[in-house]
C-alpha positions in Angstrom: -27.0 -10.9 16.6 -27.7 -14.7 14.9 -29.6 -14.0 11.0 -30.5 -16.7 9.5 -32.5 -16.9 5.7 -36.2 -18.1 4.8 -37.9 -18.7 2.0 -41.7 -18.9 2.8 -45.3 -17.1 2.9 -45.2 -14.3 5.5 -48.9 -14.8 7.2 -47.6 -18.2 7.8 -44.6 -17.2 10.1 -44.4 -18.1 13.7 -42.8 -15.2 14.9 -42.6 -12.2 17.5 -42.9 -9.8 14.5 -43.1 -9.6 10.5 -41.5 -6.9 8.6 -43.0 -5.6 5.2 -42.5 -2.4 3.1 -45.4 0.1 2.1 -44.6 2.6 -0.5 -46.5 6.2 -1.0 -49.2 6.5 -1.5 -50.0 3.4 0.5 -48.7 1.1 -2.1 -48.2 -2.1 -0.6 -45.2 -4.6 -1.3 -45.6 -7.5 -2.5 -44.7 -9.5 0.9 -47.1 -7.0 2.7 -49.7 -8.1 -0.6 -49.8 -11.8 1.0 -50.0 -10.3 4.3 -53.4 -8.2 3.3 -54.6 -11.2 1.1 -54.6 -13.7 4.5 -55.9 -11.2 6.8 -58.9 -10.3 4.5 -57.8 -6.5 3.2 -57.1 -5.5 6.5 -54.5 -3.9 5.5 -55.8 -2.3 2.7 -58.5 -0.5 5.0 -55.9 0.3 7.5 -54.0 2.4 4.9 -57.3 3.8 3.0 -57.9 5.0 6.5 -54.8 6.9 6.5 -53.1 5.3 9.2 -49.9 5.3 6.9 -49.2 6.3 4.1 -45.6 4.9 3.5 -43.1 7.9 3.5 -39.8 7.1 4.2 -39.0 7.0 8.0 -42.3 6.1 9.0 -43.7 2.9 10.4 -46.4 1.7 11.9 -46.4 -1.2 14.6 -49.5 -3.7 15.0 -50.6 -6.2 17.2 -52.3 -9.7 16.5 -53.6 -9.0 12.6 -56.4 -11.1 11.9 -55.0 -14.3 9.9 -51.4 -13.5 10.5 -49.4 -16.3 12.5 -47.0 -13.9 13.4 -47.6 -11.8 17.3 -47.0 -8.7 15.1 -46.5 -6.8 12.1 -44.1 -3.5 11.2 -44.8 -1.9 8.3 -42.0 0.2 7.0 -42.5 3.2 5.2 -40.5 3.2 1.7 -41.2 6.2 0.0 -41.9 6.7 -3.5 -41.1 3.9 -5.5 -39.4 5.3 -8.5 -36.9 6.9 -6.1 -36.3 3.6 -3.9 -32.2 2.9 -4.7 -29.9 1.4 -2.5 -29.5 4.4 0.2 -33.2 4.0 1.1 -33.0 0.5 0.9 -30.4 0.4 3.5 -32.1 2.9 5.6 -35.3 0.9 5.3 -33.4 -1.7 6.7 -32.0 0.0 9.4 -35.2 1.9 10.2 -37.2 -1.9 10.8 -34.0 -3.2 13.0 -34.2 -0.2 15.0 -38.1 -0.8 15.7 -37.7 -4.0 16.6 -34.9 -3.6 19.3 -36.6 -0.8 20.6 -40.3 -2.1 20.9 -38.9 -5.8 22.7 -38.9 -8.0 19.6 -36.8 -10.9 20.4 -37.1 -12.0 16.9 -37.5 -10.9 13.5 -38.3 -11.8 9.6 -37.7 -9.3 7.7 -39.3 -9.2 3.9 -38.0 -6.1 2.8 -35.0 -8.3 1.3 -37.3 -9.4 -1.4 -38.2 -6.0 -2.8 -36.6 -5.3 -6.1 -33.5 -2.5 -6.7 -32.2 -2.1 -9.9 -28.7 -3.9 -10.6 -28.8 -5.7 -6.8 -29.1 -9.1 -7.0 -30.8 -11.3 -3.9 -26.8 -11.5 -2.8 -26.4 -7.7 -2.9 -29.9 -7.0 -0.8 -29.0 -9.9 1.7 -25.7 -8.8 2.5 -26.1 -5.2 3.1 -29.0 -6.3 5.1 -26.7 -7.7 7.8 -24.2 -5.4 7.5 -26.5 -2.6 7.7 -28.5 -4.8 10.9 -25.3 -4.3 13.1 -24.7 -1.3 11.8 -28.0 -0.3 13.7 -27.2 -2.5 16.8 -23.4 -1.2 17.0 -23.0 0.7 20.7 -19.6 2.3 21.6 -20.2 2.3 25.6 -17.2 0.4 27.1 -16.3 3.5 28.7 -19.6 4.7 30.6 -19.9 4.3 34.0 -23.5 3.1 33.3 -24.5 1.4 30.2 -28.2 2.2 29.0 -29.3 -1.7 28.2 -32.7 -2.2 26.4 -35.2 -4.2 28.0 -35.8 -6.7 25.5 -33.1 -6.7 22.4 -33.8 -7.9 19.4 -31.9 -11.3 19.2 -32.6 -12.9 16.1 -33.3 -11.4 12.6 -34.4 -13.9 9.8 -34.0 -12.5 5.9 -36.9 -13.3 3.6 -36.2 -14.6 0.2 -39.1 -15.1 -2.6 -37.5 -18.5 -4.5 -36.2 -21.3 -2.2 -33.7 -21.3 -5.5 -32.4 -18.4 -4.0 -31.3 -20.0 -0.4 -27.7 -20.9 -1.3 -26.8 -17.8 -2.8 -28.6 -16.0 -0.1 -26.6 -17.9 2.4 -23.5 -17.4 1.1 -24.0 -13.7 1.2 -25.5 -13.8 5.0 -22.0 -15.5 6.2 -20.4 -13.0 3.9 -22.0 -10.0 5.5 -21.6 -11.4 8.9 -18.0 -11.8 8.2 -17.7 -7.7 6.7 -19.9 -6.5 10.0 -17.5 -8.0 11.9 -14.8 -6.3 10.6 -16.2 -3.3 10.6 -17.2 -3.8 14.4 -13.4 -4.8 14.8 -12.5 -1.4 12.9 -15.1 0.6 14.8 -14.0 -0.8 18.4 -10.9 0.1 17.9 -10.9 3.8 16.2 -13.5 5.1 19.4 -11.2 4.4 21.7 -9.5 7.1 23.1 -5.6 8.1 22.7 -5.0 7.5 25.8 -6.0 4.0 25.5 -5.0 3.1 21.8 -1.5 3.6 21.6 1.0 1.6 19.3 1.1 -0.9 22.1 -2.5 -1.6 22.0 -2.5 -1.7 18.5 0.0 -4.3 18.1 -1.7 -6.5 20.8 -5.1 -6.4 19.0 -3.1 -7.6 16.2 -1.5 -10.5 18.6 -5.2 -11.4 19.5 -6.3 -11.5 16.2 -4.0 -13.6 15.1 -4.4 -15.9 18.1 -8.1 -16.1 17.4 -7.8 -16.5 13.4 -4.9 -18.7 13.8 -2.8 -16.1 11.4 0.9 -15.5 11.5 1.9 -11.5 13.4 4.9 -10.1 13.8 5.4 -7.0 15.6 9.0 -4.6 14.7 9.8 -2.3 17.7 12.1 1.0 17.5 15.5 -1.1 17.4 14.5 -3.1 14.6 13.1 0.0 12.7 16.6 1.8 13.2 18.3 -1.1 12.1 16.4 -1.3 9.0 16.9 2.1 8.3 12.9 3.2 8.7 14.6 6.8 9.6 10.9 8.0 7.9 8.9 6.9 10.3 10.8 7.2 13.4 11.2 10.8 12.6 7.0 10.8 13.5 7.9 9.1 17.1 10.7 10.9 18.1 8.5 13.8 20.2 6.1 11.0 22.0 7.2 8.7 24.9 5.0 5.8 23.2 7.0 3.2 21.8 6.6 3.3 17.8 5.4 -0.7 16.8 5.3 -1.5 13.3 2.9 -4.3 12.4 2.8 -7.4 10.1 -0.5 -9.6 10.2 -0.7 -12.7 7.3 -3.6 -14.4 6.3 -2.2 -17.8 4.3 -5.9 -18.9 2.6 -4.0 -19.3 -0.8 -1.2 -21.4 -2.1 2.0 -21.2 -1.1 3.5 -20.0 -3.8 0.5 -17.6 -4.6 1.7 -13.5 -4.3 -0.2 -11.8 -1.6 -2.3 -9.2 -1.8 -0.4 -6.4 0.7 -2.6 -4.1 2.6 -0.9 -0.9 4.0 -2.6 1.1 6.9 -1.7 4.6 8.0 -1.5 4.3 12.1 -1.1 7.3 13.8 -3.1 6.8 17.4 -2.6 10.1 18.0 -2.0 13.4 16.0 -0.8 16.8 17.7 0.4 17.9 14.4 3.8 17.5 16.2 6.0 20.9 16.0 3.4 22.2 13.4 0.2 22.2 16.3 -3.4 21.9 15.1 -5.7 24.2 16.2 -7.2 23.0 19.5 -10.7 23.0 17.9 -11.8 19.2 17.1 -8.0 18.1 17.9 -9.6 15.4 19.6 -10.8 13.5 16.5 -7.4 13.0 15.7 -7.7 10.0 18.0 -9.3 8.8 14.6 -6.1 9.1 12.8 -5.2 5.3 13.0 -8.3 4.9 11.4 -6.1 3.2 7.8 -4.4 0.4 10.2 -7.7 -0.1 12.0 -9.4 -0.9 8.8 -6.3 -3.0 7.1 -6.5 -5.3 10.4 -10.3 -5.3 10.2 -10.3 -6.3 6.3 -7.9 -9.3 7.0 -10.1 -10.2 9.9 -13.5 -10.2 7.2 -11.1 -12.5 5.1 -10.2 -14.9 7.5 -13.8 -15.6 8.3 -14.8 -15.9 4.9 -11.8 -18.3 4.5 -11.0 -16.6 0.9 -9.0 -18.4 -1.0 -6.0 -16.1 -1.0 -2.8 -14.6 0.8 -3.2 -11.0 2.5 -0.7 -9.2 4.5 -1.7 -6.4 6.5 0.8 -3.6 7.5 0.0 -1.5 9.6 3.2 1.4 10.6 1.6 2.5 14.4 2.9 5.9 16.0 2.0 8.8 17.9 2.8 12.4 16.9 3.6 14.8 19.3 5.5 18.0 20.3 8.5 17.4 22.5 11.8 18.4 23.3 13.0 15.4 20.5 10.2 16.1 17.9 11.1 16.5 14.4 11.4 20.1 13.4 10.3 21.5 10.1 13.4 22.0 8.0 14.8 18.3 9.4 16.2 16.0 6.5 15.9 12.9 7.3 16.7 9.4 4.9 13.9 6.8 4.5 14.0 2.8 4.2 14.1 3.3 0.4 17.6 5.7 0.7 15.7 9.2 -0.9 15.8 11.8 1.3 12.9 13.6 2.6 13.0 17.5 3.8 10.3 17.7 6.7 8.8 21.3 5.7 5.4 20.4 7.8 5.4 17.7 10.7 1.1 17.5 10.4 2.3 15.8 7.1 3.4 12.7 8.9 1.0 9.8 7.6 3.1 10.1 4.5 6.2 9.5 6.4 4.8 6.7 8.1 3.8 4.9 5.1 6.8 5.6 2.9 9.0 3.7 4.8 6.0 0.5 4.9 5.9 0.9 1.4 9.2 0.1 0.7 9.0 -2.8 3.4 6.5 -4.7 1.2 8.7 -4.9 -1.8 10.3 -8.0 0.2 6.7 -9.5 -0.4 6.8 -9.3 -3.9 3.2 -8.5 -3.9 0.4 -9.2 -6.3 -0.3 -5.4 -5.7 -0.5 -3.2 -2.6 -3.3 -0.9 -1.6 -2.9 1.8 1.2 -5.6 2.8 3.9 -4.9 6.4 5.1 -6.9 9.7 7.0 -4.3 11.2 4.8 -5.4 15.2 3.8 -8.0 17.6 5.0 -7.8 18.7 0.8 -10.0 15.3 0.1 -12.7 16.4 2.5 -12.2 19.6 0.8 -13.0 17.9 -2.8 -15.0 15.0 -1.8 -16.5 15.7 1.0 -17.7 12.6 3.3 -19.6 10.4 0.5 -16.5 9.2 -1.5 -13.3 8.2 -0.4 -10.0 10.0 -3.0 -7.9 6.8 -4.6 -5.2 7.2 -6.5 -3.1 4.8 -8.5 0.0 3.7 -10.4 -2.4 1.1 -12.5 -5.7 1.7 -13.8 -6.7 -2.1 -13.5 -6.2 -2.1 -9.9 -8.0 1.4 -9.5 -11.3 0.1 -12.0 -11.2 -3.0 -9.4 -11.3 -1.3 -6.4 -13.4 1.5 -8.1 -16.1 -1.6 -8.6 -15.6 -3.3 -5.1 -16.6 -0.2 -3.8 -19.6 0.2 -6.2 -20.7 -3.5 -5.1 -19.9 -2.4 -1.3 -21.7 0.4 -1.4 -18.4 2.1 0.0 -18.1 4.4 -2.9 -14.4 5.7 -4.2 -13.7 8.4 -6.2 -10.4 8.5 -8.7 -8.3 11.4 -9.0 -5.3 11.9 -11.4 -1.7 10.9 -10.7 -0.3 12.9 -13.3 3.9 13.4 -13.4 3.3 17.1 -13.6 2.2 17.2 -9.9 5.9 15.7 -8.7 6.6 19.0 -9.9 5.3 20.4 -6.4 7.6 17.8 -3.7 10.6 19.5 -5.6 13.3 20.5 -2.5 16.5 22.8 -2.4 17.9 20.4 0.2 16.9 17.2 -0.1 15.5 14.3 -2.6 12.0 15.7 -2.0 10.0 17.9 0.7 7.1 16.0 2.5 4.8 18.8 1.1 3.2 20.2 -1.8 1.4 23.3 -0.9 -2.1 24.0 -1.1 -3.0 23.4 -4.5 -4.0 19.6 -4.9 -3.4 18.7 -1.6 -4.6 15.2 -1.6 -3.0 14.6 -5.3 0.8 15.6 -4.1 0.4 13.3 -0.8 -0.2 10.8 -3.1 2.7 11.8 -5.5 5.1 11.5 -2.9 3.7 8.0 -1.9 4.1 6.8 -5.7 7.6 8.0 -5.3 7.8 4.5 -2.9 5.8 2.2 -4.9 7.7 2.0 -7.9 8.3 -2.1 -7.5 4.2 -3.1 -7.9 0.9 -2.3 -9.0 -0.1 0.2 -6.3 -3.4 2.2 -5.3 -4.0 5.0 -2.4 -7.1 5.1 -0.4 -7.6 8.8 1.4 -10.1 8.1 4.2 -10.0 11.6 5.9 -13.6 12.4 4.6 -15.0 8.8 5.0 -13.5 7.0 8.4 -15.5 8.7 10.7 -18.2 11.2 11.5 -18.3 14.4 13.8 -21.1 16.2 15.9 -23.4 14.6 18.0 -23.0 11.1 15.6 -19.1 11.4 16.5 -17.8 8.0 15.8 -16.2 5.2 13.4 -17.5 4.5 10.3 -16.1 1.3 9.7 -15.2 2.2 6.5 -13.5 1.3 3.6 -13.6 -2.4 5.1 -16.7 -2.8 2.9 -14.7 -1.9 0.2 -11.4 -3.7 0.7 -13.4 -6.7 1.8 -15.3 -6.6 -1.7 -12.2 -6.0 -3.1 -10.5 -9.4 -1.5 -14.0 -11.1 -2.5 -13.4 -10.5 -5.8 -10.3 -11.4 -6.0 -10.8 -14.4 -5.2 -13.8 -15.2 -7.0 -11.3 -14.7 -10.1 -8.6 -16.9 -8.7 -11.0 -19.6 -8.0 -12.7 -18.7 -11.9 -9.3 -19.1 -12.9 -8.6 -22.8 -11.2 -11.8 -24.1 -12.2 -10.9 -23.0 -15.7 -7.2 -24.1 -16.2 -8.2 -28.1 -14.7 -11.2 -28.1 -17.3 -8.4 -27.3 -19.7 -6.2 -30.1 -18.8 -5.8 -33.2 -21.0 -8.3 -35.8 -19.9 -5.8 -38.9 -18.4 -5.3 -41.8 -20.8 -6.3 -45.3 -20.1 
């Protein structure tokens, strides 16, 4: 969908339809205000009448308002206005896009960008406005027989700001959006698809054709290079699955050449049986959903590139399928990762670990600025946190606090959980350097442990997804997320590096005559 940014008076729009907030009891916005003033308290009587009375989820469509320029206008129930925050503004949002696509709105401008949350700036509104717009729109239907296709779909959505002062910023943040929705489409597009379909293989080619379309550098390792390395980790995942095991490098080069890159790690697992140690058959197919951290570390380096930041991110992305077989691990294997510890396998359902491990100790060869890893890791943080907050762990507090605020600015809220030594305590093995488990006490904690136990060389941070990266029942599906949260994270990144630049040249001796 093409959004665009306005400043002007809302009676005064040509348009198919005019979008403005009411909130209870029948308290108008302020865009709506303008809207009653032209057409004469129209408006007014229309709510004294009881027409609407501005809860939130309502709305109310109307035809050629006297004074109005535009064919129609949608008010949008907002509920009561102490309690509007940025959940109900984002459902407002989504609520008005919704109308419109569904009642053959080619075009829209929306004013409910103008209405004042607490802490949001014009940028903050005007970018979750898009993203949450194709949100809305998003459809998963590639693999129907017959698509349902609405009649008229909304094509155009223009964003209302008060000030025309406001346009550049506002601007800025509509490209910005566009660029995060896009990941998160990316993200999205590739998670629903079945296992069948999104194997290592196709990972690794969505990574070719991203590269190709971003002009970014890929390369792909397949199971003789792994073995060479030594990634005896990770191939202990592959060995019961006939799919190929691809382990993926993507690098965006928007900084200098010398500058460190930022190093995102992605659990991939396309499929998860459990291997040896079977899931129950009940909601086994979600585990289609289980690549979910690569998905989102391609789709955050894709947001990146179309924002051109001024920076270097590498996206790694370890892609495998985890199955019973006549080869499969067995619980009780010892096996000896890229980094030389070795690992007793006491559960093969803990295999995301194993998988990443081995990454982590790739990226050392980066020498990273710091390295953040994506990953449906434990059941235990849908257990603590439920599906509001993604579970992030760290060896640096900095780096957690800054992508603790990304996701506070992203509205893709994080959660921090301790790292403490005592919990290595639980990875503690008879046989080997470590066991791949911890038992059931702090579940998500220990996965973490052992991670840190690979991350050693660089600032590092854990992102556990399991709660967050998609939903079940009859709104099965991709999130998208944490791409609003790694992309906020990259965003500020480089707002700081560029802060930094502009700072160091005014700094510079002045050059003598």
């Amino acid at each position: 969908m093409e959004f665009s940014i306005k400043s002007g008076s809302p009676e005064k729009q040509r348009t198919a339809c005019v979008v403005v907030g009411v909130f209870e009891t029948r308290k108008m916005s302020p865009a709506c205000q303008r809207l009653d003033e032209a057409a004469d308290g129209f408006l007014t009587e229309l709510l004294r009448r009881g027409d609407m009375d501005g809860k939130a989820g309502s709305t109310l469509l109307l035809h050629k308002v006297p004074g109005i320029a535009a064919e129609r206008v949608l008010l949008v129930g907002l509920g009561k206005e102490r309690d509007f925050h940025e959940n109900e503004y984002r459902a407002a949002v989504a609520l008005a896009v919704r109308t419109l696509n569904e009642t053959g709105s080619l075009e829209g401008v929306c004013y409910l960008t103008e209405l004042p949350l607490k802490k949001r700036d014009i940028a903050w509104r005007i970018r979750q406005a898009v993203m949450a717009a194709e949100e809305t729109l998003y459809r998963f239907d590639r693999l129907k027989s017959k698509q349902d296709a609405v009649r008229r779909p909304l094509r155009k959505l223009i964003l209302g700001v008060a000030e025309r002062a406001e346009l550049p910023v506002a601007e800025q943040a509509r490209r910005e959006g566009e660029a995060i929705a896009a990941g998160m489409g990316f993200m999205k597009n590739l998670a629903n698809l079945p296992g069948n379909l999104c194997t290592p293989t196709h990972l690794a080619d969505e990574a070719r054709a991203l590269a190709k379309e971003l002009n970014l550098e890929v390369e792909v390792l397949g199971r003789a290079e792994m073995e060479q390395l030594g990634m005896n980790a990770l191939l202990a995942v592959a060995k019961g699955s006939h799919q190929p095991p691809q382990f993926i490098i993507l690098k965006y080069a928007g900084g200098a050449p010398d500058e460190k890159p930022i190093v995102l790690v992605g659990k991939g697992i396309t499929f998860d049986t459990g291997g040896i140690s079977l899931k129950p058959a009940a909601e086994m197919d979600e585990m289609k959903f289980d690549m979910s951290g690569a998905a989102s570390v391609l789709a955050a380096l894709k947001a990146a590139a179309l924002m051109k930041l001024p920076l270097n991110v590498i996206a790694v992305a370890p892609a495998v399928e985890n199955m019973p077989g006549g080869g499969a691990t067995r619980p009780g294997d010892v096996v000896t990762s890229l980094s030389g510890q070795t690992i007793e396998i006491l559960n093969t359902d803990a295999e995301g670990r194993l998988i990443l491990c081995d990454a982590l100790t790739y990226v050392e060869r980066f020498e990273p600025a710091c390295v953040v890893d994506v990953a449906t890791l434990t059941g235990a943080c849908v257990i603590a946190l439920g599906h509001v907050a993604s579970g992030l762990l760290a060896n640096d507090n900095a780096l957690a606090h800054e992508l603790l605020a990304a996701g506070e600015a992203a509205w893709d809220r994080a959660w921090q959980l301790p790292l403490f030594a005592d919990y290595q305590e639980q990875l503690k093995s008879n046989f080997a350097d470590m066991a791949n488990i911890g038992g059931r006490p702090a579940g998500t904690i220990t996965a973490a442990a052992f991670l840190s136990r690979f991350a050693k060389q660089y600032d590092w941070a854990h992102l556990d997804i399991a709660g967050t990266a998609y939903k079940s029942g009859k709104e099965k599906g991709s999130t998208g997320r944490p791409v609003p949260l790694l992309a906020h994270f990259l965003l500020e990144r480089a707002r700081r590096a560029q802060a930094a630049q502009k700072s160091a040249r005014a700094r510079r001796p002045a050059a003598q005559p």
